[in-house]
C-alpha positions in Angstrom: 0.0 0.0 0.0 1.2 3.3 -1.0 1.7 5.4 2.5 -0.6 8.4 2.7 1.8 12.0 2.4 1.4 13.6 6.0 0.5 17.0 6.3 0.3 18.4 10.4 -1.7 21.0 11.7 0.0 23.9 13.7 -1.1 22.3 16.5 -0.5 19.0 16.5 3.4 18.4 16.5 4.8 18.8 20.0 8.2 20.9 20.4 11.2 18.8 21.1 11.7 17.5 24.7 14.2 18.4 27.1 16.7 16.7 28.9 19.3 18.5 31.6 22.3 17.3 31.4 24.0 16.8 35.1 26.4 19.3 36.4 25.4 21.8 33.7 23.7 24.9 33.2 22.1 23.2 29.7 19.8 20.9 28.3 19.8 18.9 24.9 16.7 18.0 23.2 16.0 13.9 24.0 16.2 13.0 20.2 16.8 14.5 17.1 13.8 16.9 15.7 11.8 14.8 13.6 10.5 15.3 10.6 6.8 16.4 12.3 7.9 19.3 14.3 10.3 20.7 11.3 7.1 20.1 9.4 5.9 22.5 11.8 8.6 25.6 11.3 8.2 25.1 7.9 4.1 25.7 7.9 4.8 28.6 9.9 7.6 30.4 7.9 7.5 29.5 5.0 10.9 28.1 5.2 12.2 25.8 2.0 10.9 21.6 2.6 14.2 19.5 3.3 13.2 17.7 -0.1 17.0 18.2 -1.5 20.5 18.0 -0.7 23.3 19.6 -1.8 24.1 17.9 -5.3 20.5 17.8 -6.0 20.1 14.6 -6.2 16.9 12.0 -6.7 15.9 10.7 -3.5 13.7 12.4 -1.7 12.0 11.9 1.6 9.5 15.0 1.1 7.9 16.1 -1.8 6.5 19.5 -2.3 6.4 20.1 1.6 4.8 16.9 2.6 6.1 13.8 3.7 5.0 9.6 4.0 3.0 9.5 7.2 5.4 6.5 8.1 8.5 8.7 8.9 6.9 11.5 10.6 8.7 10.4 14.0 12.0 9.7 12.1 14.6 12.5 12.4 14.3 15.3 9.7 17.6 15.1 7.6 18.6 17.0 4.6 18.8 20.1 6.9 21.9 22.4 6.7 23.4 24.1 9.2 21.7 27.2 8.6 18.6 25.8 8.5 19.2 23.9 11.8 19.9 27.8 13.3 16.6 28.9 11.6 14.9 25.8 13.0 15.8 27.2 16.5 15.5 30.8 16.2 11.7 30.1 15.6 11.3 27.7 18.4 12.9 30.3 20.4 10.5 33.5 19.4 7.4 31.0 19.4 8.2 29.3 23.2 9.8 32.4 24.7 13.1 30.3 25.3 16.6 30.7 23.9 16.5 27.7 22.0 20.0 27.0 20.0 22.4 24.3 18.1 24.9 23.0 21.5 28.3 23.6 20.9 30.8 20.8 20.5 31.9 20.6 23.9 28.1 20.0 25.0 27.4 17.4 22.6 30.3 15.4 23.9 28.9 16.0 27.8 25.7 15.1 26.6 26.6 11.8 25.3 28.8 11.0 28.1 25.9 11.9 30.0 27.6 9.8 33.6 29.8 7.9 31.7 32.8 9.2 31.0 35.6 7.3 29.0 33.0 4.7 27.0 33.5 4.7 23.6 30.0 4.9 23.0 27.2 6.9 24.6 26.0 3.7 26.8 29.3 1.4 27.4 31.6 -0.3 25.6 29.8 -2.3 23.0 27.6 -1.3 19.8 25.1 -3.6 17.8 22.0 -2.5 15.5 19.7 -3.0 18.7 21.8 -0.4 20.0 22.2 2.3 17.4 21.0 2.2 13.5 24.7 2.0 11.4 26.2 0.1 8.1 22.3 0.4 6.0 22.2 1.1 2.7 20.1 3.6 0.9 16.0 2.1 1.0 14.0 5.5 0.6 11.6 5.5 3.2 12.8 2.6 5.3 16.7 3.8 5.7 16.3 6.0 8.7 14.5 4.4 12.0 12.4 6.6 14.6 14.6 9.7 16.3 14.1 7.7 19.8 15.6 4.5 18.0 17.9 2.1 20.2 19.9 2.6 23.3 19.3 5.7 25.1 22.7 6.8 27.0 22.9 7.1 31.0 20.7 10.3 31.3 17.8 9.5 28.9 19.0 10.7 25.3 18.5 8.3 22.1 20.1 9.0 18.8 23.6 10.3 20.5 25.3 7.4 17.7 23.6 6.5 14.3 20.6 7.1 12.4 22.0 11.0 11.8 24.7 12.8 12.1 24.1 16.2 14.3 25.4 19.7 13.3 27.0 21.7 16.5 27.0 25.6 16.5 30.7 24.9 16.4 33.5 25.8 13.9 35.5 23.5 12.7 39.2 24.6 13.2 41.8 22.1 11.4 45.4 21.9 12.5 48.9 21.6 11.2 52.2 21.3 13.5 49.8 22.7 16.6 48.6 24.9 15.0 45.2 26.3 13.7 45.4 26.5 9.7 44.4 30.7 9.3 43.1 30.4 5.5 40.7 27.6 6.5 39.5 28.8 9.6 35.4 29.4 9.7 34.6 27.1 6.9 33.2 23.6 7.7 30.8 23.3 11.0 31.4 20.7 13.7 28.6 17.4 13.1 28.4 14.9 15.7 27.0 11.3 15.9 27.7 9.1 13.0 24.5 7.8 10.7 23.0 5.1 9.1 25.5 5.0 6.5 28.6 4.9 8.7 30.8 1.9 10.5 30.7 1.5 14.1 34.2 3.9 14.6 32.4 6.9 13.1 29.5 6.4 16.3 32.0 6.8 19.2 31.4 9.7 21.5 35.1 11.3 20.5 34.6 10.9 17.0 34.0 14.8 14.8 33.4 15.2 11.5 32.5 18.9 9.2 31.1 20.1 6.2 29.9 23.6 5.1 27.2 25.2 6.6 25.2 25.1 3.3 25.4 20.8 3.5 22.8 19.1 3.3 21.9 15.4 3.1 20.0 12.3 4.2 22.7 11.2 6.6 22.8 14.9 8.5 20.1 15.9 11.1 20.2 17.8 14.4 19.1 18.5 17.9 18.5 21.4 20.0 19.7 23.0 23.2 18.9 25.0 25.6 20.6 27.3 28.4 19.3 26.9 31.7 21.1 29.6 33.6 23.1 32.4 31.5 22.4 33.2 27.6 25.5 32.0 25.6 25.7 34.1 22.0 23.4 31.9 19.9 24.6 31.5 16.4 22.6 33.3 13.5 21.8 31.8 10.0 22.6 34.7 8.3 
């Protein structure tokens, strides 16, 4: 049966939930944002569907701002960085809260969560009960649901697999010790390995960058948001 396209009301998609993370002054959302509540940006700003990424090419997820009912819960990918940033400067003016991308260093506290010195976000080990890695491309079926698998020692799912995460952060490459000047503010920090990685690319230490302008099916995000203090919040202009 062919799914029905899923189209939300304003009302219907509830804003991402929030986990503190212990011994910090911030909270991370419990998953990746899903494709229902950027469904819900979207219908409220007019802001471009995620239906392409960055070479244009011909799979899509959404098609002409609606998606299969089936992967509504699944994380919305296909998102740049920018539009991540735009994705949370709405949430922010519509909730009141200083919603925002967490920076590198929070990501990596956030999958620790109490563990600290695990290569992955719940332990030592990794299987596809655990986290969603090493799948191939099958349209509507390669992603699973943004609260897929394990969820680490304080609650949040999706830290490894299914999508990688963009960070607010620059990526800053080195040679001899050094910061490289001419590259410097070029490619921002993503987090989390995907579906299409190896188990290597899921551990907690692991970085990786592209552009802010990026987008594709293996590239998602999650929000943050300061509990005491207001850190500069990145713009997507």
């Amino acid at each position: 049966m062919i799914a029905l396209l899923f189209w939300l009301s304003a009302a219907t998609a509830a804003p991402p939930e929030m986990v503190p993370v212990p011994g910090s002054s911030f909270a991370v959302g419990k998953a990746p944002v899903t494709n229902a509540q950027y469904l819900e940006f979207i219908q409220e700003t007019g802001h471009p569907a995620p239906e392409r990424n960055s070479v244009g090419g011909s799979f899509q997820l959404w098609k002409n701002g609606e998606f299969a009912g089936e992967i509504a819960s699944h994380p919305v990918v296909n998102v740049s960085w920018k539009d991540a940033v735009a994705y949370a400067e709405w949430l922010s003016k519509k909730t009141g809260k200083a919603y925002r991308l967490p920076t590198d260093e929070e990501w990596t506290r956030a999958a620790e969560g109490t563990l600290k010195g695990k290569p992955y976000p719940w332990g030592d080990s990794i299987d596809k009960t655990k986290a969603w890695f090493g799948a191939k491309w099958n349209g509507a079926q390669t992603l699973k649901p943004a609260d897929f698998g394990t969820p680490n020692s304080i609650g949040l799912y999706g830290m490894a697999g299914n999508v990688w995460q963009w960070t607010a952060d620059w990526y800053v490459p080195m040679f001899n010790g050094r910061p490289v000047q001419e590259e410097l503010e070029k490619m921002r920090i993503i987090r989390g390995g995907s579906w299409a990685n190896e188990p290597d690319f899921l551990k907690v230490g692991y970085r990786n960058f592209h552009p802010p302008d990026f987008k594709d099916f293996f590239v998602g995000f999650r929000v943050a948001l300061s509990l005491a203090g207001q850190p500069q919040q990145a713009t997507a202009k």
